[in-house]
Rosetta silent file (secondary structure, phi, psi, omega in degrees, C-alpha in Angstrom):
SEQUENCE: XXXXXXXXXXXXXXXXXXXXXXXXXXXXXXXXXXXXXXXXXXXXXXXXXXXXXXXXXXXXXXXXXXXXXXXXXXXXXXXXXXXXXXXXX
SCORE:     score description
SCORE:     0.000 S_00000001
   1 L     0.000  139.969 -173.181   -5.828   23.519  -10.846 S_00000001
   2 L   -80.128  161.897  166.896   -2.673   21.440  -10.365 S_00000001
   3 L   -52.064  141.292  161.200   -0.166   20.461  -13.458 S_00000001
   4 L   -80.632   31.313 -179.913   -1.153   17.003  -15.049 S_00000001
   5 L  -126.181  -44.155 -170.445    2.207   16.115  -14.942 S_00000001
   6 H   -71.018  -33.749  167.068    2.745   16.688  -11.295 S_00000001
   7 H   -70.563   -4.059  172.621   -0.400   14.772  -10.322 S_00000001
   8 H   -96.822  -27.561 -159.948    0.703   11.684  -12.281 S_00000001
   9 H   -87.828  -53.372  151.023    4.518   12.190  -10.943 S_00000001
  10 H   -11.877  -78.365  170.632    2.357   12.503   -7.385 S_00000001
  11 H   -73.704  -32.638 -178.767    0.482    9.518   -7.843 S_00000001
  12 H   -61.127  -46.577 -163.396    3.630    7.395   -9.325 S_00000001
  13 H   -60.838  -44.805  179.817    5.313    8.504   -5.644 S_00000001
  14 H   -74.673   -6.126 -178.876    2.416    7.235   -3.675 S_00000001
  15 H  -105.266    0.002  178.654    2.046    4.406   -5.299 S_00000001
  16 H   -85.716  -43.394 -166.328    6.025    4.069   -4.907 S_00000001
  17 H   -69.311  -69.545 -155.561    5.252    4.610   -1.184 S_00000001
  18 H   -43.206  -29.900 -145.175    2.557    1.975   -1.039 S_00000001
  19 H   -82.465  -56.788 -156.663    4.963   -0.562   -2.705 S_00000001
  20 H   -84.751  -24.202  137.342    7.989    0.024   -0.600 S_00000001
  21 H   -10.914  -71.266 -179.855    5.184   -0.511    2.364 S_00000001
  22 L  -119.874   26.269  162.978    4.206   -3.394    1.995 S_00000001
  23 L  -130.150    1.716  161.263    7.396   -4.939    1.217 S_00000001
  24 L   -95.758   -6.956  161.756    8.860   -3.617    4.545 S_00000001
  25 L   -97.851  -12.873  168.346    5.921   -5.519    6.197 S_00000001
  26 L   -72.147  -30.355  144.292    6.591   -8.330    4.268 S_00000001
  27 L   -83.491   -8.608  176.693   10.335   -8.714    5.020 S_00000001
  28 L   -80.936  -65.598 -176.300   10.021   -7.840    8.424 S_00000001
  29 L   -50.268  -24.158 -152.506    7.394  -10.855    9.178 S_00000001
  30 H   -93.034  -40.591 -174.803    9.344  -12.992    6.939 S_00000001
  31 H   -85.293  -82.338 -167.866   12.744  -12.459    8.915 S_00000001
  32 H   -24.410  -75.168 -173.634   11.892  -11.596   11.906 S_00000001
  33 H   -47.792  -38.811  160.535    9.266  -14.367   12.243 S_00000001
  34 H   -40.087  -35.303  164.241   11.997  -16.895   11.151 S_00000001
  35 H   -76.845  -12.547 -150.844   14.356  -15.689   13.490 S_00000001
  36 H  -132.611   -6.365 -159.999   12.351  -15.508   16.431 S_00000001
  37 L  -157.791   82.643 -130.772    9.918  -18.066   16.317 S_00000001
  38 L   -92.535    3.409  167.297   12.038  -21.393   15.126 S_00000001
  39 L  -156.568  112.015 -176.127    8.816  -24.138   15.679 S_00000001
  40 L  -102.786  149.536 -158.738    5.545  -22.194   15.345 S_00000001
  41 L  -118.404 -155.698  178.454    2.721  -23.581   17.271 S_00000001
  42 L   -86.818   -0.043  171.542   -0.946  -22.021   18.038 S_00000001
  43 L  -150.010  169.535 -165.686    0.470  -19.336   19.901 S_00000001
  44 L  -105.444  146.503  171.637    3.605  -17.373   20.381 S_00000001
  45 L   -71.969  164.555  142.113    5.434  -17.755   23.899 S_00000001
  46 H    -5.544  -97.347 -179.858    6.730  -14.957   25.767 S_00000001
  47 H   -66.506  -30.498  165.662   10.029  -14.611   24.404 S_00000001
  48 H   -47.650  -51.022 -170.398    8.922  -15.259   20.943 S_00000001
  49 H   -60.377  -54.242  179.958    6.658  -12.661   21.606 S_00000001
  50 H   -73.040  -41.511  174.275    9.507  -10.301   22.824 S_00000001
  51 H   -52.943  -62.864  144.631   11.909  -11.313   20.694 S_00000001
  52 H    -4.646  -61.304 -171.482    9.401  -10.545   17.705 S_00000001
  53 H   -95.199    1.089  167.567    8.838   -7.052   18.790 S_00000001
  54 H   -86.254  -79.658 -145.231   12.641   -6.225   19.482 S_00000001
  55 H   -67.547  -41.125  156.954   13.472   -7.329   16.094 S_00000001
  56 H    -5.313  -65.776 -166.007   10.411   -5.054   14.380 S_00000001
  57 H   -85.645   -2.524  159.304   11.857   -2.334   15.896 S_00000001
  58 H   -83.306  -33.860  179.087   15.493   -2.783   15.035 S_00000001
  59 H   -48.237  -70.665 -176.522   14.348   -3.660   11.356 S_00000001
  60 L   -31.104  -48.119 -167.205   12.057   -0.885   11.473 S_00000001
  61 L  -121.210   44.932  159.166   14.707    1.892   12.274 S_00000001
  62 L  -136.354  -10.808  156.004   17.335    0.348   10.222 S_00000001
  63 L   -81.060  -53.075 -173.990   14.870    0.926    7.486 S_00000001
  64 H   -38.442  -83.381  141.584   14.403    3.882    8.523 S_00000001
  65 H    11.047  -77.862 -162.442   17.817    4.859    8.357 S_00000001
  66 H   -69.536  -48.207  155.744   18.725    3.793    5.114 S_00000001
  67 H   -18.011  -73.445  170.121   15.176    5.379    3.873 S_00000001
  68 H   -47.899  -45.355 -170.287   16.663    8.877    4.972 S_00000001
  69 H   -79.843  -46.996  170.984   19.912    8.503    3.749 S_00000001
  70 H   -48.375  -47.354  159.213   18.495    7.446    0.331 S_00000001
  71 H   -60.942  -65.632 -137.613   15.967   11.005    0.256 S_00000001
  72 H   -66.625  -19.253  173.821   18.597   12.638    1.160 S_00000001
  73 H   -74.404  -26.003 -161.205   20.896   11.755   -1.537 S_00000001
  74 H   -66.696  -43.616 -170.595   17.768   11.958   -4.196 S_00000001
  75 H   -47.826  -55.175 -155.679   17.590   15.667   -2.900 S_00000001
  76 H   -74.601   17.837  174.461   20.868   16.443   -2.832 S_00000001
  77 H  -117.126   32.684  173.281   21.006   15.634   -6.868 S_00000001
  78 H  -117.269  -34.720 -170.136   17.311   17.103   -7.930 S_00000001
  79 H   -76.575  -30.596 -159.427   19.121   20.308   -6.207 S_00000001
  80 L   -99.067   64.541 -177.316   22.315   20.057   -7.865 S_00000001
  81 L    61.803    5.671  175.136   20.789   19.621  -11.091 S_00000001
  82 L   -81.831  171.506 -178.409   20.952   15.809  -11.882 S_00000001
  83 L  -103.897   42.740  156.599   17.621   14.107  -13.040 S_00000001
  84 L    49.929 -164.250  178.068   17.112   12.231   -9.714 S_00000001
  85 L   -29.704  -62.944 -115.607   14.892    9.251   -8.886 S_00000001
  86 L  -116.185   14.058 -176.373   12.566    9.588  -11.987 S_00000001
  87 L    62.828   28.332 -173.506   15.597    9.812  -14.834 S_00000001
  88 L    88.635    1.519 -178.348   14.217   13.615  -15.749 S_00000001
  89 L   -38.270    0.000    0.000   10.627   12.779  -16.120 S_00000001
């Protein structure tokens, strides 16, 4: 049976996950569509369309990015002994 501590410190991450989720689909439509789609009608044109899915994917992997660089710091201070993301929980 797993530690109660780790399955709430578990569940805080996934629910951490979910959060940071759905607020990278939420700034992505919200920019993107603003940038790309400047008088919206009942359907998106062409370049609206392309433009739309170009910026996705630079948002996306410029998230991405930063996302990585951000574990990667939390690691390297849960290895070198700091109390990381969670303050020491």
């Amino acid at each position: 049976m797993a530690d109660p501590k780790q399955q709430i410190l578990d569940q805080l991450r996934q629910q951490a996950a979910l959060q940071n989720a759905r607020a990278l689909v939420e700034k992505l439509n919200e920019h993107c569509f603003e940038r790309c789609v400047p008088k919206p009608g009942t359907s998106l044109s062409s370049s609206e369309t392309t433009c739309y899915q170009n910026c996705m994917e630079k948002y996306m992997a410029a998230w991405n990015t930063v996302s990585k660089q951000y574990l990667g710091q939390i690691q390297k201070g849960v290895g070198g002994g700091s109390a990381g993301a969670f303050g020491g929980m």
